[in-house]
VOGU-3710 file (C-alpha; in Angstrom, 3 decimals, decimal comma):
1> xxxxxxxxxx> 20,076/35,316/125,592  20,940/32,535/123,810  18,096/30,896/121,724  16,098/27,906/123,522  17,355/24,372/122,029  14,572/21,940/121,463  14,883/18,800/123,278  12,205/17,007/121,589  13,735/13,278/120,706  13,194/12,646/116,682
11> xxxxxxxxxx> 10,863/10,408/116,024  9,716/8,279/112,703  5,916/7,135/111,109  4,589/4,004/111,062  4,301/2,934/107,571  1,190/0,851/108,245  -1,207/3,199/110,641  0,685/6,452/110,176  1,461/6,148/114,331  4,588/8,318/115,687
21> xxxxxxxxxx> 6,710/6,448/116,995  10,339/7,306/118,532  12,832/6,931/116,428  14,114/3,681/117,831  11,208/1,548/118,324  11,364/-1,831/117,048  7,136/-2,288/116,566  4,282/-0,618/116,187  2,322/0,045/119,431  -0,824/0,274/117,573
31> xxxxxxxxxx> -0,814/-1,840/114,766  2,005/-3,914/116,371  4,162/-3,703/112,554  7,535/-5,063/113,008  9,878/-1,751/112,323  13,545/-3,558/112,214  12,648/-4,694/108,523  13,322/-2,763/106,028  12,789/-3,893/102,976  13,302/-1,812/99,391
41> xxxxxxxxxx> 9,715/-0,572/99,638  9,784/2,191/97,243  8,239/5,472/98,612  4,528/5,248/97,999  3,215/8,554/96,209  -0,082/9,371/97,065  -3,031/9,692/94,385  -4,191/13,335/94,061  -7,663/12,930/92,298  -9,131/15,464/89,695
51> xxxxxxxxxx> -9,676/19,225/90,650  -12,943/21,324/89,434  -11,777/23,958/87,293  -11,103/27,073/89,001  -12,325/30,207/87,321  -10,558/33,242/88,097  -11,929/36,547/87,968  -10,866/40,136/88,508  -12,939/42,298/91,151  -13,696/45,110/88,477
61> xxxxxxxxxx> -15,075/41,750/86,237  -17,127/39,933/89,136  -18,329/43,195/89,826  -20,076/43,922/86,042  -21,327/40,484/86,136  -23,195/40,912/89,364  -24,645/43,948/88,233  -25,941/41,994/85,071  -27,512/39,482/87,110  -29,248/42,067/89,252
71> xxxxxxxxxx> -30,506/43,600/86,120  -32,039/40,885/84,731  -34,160/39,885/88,121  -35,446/42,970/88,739  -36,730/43,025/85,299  -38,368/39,709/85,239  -39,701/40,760/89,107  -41,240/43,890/86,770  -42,733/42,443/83,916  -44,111/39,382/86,621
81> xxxxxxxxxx> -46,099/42,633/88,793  -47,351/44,217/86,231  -49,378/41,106/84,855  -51,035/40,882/87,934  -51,524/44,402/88,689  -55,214/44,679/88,583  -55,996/40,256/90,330  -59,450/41,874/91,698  -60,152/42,178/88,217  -58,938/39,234/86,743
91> xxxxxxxxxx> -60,889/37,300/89,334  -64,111/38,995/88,452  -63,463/37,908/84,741  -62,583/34,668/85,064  -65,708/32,449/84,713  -66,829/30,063/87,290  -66,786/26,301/86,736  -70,111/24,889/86,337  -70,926/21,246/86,548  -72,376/21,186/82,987
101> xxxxxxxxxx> -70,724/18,506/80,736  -68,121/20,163/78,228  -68,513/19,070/74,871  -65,355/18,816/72,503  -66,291/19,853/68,839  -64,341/17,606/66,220  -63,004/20,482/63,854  -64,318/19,843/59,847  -62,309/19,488/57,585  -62,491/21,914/54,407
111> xxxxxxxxxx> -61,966/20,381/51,151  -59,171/22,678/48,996  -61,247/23,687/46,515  -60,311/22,399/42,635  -58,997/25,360/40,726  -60,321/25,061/37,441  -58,456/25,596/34,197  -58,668/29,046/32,454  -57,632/29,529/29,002  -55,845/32,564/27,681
121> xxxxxxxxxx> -57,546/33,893/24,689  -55,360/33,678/21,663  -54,512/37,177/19,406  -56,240/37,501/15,989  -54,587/36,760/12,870  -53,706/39,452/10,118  -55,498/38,094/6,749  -54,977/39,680/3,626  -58,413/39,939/1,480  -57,950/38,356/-1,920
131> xxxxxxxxxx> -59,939/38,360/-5,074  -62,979/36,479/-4,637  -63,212/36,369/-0,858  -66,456/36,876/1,445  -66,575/36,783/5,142  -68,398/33,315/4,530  -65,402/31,627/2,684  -62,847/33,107/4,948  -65,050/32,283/8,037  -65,334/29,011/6,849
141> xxxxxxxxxx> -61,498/28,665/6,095  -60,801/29,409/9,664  -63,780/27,682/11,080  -65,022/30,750/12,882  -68,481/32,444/12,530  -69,130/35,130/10,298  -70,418/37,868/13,006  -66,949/37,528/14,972  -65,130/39,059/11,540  -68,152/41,679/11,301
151> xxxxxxxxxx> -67,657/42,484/14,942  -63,997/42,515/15,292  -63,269/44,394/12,188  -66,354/47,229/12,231  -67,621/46,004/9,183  -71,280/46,371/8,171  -73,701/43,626/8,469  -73,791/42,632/5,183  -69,985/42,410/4,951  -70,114/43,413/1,093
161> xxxxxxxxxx> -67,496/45,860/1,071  -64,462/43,647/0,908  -61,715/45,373/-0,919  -58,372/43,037/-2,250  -55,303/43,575/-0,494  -57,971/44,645/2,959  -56,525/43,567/5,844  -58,679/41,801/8,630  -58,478/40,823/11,802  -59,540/36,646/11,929
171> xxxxxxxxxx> -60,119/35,934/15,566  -58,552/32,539/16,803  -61,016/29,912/18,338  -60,501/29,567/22,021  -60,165/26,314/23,499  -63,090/25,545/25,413  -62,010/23,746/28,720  -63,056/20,502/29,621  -66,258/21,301/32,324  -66,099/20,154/36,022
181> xxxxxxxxxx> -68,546/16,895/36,847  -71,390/18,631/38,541  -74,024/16,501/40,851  -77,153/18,012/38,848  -77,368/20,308/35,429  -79,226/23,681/36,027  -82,430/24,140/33,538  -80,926/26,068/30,949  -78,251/22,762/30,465  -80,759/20,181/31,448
191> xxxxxxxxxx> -82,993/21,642/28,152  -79,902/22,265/25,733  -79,120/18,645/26,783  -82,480/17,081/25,877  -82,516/18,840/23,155  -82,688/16,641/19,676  -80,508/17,713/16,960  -79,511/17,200/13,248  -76,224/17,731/11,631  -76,856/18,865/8,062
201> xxxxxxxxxx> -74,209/20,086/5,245  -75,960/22,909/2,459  -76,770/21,622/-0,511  -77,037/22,974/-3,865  -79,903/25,603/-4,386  -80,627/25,108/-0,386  -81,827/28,473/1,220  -82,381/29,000/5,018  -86,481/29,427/4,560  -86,441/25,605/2,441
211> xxxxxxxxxx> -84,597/24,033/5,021  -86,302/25,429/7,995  -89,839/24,150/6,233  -88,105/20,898/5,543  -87,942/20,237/9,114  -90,440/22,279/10,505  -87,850/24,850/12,284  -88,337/28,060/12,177  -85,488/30,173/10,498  -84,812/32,097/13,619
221> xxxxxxxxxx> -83,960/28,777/15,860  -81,360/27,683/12,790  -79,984/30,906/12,739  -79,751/31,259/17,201  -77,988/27,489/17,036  -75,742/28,118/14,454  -74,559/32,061/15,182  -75,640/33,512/12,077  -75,875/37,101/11,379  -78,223/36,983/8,368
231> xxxxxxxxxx> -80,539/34,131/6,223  -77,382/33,628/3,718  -75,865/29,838/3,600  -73,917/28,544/1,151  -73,225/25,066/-0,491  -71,497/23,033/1,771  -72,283/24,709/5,241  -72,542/22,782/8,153  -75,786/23,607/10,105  -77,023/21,871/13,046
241> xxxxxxxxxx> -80,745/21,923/12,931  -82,739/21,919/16,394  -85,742/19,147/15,618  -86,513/20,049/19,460  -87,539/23,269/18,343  -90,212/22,144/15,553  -93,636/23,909/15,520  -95,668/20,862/14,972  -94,126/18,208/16,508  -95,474/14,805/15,985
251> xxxxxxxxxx> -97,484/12,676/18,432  -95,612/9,984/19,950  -97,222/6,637/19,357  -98,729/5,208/22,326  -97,069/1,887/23,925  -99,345/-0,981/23,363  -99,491/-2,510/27,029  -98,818/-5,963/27,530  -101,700/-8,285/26,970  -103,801/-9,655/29,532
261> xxxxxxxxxx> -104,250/-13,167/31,201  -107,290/-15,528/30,858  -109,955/-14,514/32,863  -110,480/-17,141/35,516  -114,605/-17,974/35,331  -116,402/-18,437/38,856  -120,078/-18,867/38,209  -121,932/-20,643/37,293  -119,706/-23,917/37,864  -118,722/-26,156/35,086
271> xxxxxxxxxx> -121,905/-28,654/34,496  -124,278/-26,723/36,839  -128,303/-27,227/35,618  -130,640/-24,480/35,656  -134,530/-25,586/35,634  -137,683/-23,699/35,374  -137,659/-22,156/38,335  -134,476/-20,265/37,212  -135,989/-17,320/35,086  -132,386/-15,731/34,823
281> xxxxxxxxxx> -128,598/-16,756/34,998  -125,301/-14,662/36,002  -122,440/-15,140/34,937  -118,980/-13,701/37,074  -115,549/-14,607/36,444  -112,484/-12,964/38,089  -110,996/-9,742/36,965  -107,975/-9,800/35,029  -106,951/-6,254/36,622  -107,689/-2,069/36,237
291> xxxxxxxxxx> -109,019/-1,874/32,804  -108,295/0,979/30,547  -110,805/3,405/28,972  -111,148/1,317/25,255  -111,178/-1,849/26,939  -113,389/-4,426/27,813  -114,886/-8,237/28,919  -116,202/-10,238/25,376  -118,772/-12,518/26,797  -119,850/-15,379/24,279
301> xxxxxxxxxx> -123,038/-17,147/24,998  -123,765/-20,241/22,595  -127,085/-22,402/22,279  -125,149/-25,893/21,523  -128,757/-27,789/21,631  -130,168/-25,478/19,599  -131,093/-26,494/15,758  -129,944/-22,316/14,631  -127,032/-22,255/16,431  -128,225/-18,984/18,800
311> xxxxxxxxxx> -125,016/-17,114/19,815  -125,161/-13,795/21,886  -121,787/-11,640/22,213  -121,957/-8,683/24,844  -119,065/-6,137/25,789  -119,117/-4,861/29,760  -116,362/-3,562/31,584  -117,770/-5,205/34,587  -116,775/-8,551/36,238  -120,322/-10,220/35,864
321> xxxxxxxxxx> -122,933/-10,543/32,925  -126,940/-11,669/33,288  -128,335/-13,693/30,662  -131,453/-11,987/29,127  -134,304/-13,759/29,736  -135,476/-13,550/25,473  -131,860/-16,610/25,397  -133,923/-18,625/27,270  -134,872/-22,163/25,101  -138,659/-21,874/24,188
331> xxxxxxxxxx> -139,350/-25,498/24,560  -139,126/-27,944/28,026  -136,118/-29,549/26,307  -132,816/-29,082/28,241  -130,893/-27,028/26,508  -126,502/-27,097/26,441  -125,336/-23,377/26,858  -121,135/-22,585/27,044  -119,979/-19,639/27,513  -116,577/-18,421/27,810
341> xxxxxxxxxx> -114,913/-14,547/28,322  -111,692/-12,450/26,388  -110,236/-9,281/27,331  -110,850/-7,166/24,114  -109,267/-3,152/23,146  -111,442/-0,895/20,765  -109,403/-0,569/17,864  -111,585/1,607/16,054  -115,253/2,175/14,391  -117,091/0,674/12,017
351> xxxxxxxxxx> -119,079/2,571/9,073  -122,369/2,672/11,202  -120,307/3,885/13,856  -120,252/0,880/16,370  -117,112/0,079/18,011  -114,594/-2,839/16,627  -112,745/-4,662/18,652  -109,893/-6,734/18,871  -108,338/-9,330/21,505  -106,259/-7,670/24,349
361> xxxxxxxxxx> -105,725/-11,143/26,044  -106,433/-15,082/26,191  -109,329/-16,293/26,241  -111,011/-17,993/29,426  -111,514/-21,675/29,341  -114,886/-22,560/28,000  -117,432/-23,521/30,186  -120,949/-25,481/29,942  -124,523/-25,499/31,770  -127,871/-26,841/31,171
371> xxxxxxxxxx> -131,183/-25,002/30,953  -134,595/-25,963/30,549  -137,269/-23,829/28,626  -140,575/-22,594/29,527  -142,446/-24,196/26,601  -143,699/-22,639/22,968  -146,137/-20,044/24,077  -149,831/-20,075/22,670  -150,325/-18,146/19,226  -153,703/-16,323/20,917
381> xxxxxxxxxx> -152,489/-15,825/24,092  -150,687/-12,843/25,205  -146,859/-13,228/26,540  -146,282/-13,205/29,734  -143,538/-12,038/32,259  -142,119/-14,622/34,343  -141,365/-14,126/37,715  -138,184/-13,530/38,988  -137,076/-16,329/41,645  -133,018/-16,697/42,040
//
């Protein structure tokens, strides 16, 4: 058999819709494009856009990593079950929600604490004893007390047996560091700091029993402020001598208090006329505030009328003062009486013993009234009280 020929007629493409068309047509029986022109229309290439990437694996690969990724889940699906392995449990412990208002505590803040400075304590130095030196001149030259030798170097308390060429052992003075500022001072500190002291320097034939009776210390408070192992000083020591610690420590003089105003007088009024019906007269005036134990009200009382010049002076502490009846003018005569009143302090005794006094104050202004007498009594008849009518 000889192979089947194809009869199928060749045909061409559009170039406009892509149409087949036989190879002879003229146009386009789609798009109707005139196919007898043929111009030098290059051969359009189409655009191929970008590709993804294309990863290629081997089976034996895709395999391991597919076994990986297996791995992984079935250990995240473990660790994920056994969390909630026991949810009855959990559900019993997990508190219920109540409507009560939740209340966020700010956290405080804590203050780093301020380290304070320490100081390192500083070695002794080696000092060679020579002739004519005592644990006070070589405590002195290094300006360290004469127990710290004594104590650092065993030696006895009277530190006599100094030998030339001895070594000792000076201890260095440690700085003291500066103290923190503290709110309030403890009592031991808020004593040492009220206490009054004296810097003195030793002078010539000076022993510790003549200047503790100098000052009225006892030896045993020199000797505690100063570090002192025994009564000895020498010329030329500094001691600081604790007056807060005398035995008889002197009074402190009182404060005079300030002195007070004039007393402002009330009654009787400026002028005012007593007759005979008046057998007595008060006086009052304001006070001038809360006396004090030696104090007192002067009252002055003057007969101006009268030919002796009768003056009465009476100290009360109260605010008001009654005439005695014996001031009272003798004759029917009007008589001019002033009066005035001055704060007055005690200031002492006299030799009989009676209190003296001096002014505490100003004086009140003066003040006048008039008051007629009862008359000369007769020589044969007896006196007679008068009767009291105010």
């Amino acid at each position: 058999m000889s192979p089947e020929k194809s009869t199928t007629s060749p045909t061409k493409l559009c170039p406009t819709c892509g149409t087949r068309l036989s190879e002879n047509a003229t146009r386009c029986l789609v798009c109707g494009s005139d196919l007898s022109v043929k111009a030098n229309v290059k051969p359009t290439h189409l655009v191929q856009g970008s590709r993804m990437p294309e990863l290629t694996l081997s089976l034996p690969a895709a395999l391991g990593f597919l076994a990986l990724f297996l791995t992984i889940g079935a250990a995240l699906v473990f660790f994920v079950l056994r969390g909630n392995a026991n949810p009855a449990a959990d559900a019993a412990q997990t508190p219920t929600p109540s409507a009560t208002a939740t209340v966020t505590v700010t956290p405080t803040i804590t203050m780093t604490p301020t380290l304070e400075p320490t100081m390192t304590p500083l070695p002794p130095i080696d000092y060679k004893v020579a002739l004519g030196d005592t644990c006070i001149s070589i405590a002195l030259a290094y300006k360290v007390s004469v127990s710290s030798i004594i104590s650092l170097n065993d030696l006895p308390a009277a530190c006599d047996n100094l030998v030339v060429g001895q070594v000792l052992k000076i201890p260095q003075p440690t700085p003291t560091p500066s103290p923190q500022p503290s709110a309030t001072l403890d009592a031991t500190q808020q004593a040492e700091a009220s206490c009054e002291k004296l810097n003195y320097t030793v002078a010539a034939n000076d022993t510790l029993s003549s200047i503790a009776a100098n000052y009225g210390v006892t030896m045993a408070a020199i000797k505690e402020y100063n570090g002192l192992a025994s009564d000895t000083v020498f010329e030329g020591q500094p001691l600081i001598i604790p007056l807060c610690e005398r035995v008889n420590k002197p009074t402190p003089t009182p404060t005079t208090p300030p002195p007070y105003p004039a007393p402002n007088l009330l009654l009787p009024a400026d002028g005012a006329a007593f007759t005979l019906a008046n057998d007595t007269v008060t006086l009052q005036w304001a006070s001038v505030g809360t006396l004090r134990q030696n104090e007192a009200y002067a009252v002055t009382i003057e007969d101006v009328t009268a030919a002796n010049g009768q003056k009465l002076v009476e100290y009360v502490t109260d605010t008001k003062f009654i005439i005695p009846s014996n001031f009272r003018p003798n004759d029917t005569t009007p008589h001019i009486i002033r009066w005035w009143v001055l704060p007055v302090r005690q200031s002492g005794t006299d030799s009989s013993g009676k209190p003296t006094w001096e002014p505490a104050g100003s004086p009140s202004a003066q003040r006048v009234f008039t008051w007629s007498g009862v008359g000369a009594p007769a020589a044969t008849s007896p006196a007679t009280t008068p009767t009291s009518a105010q």
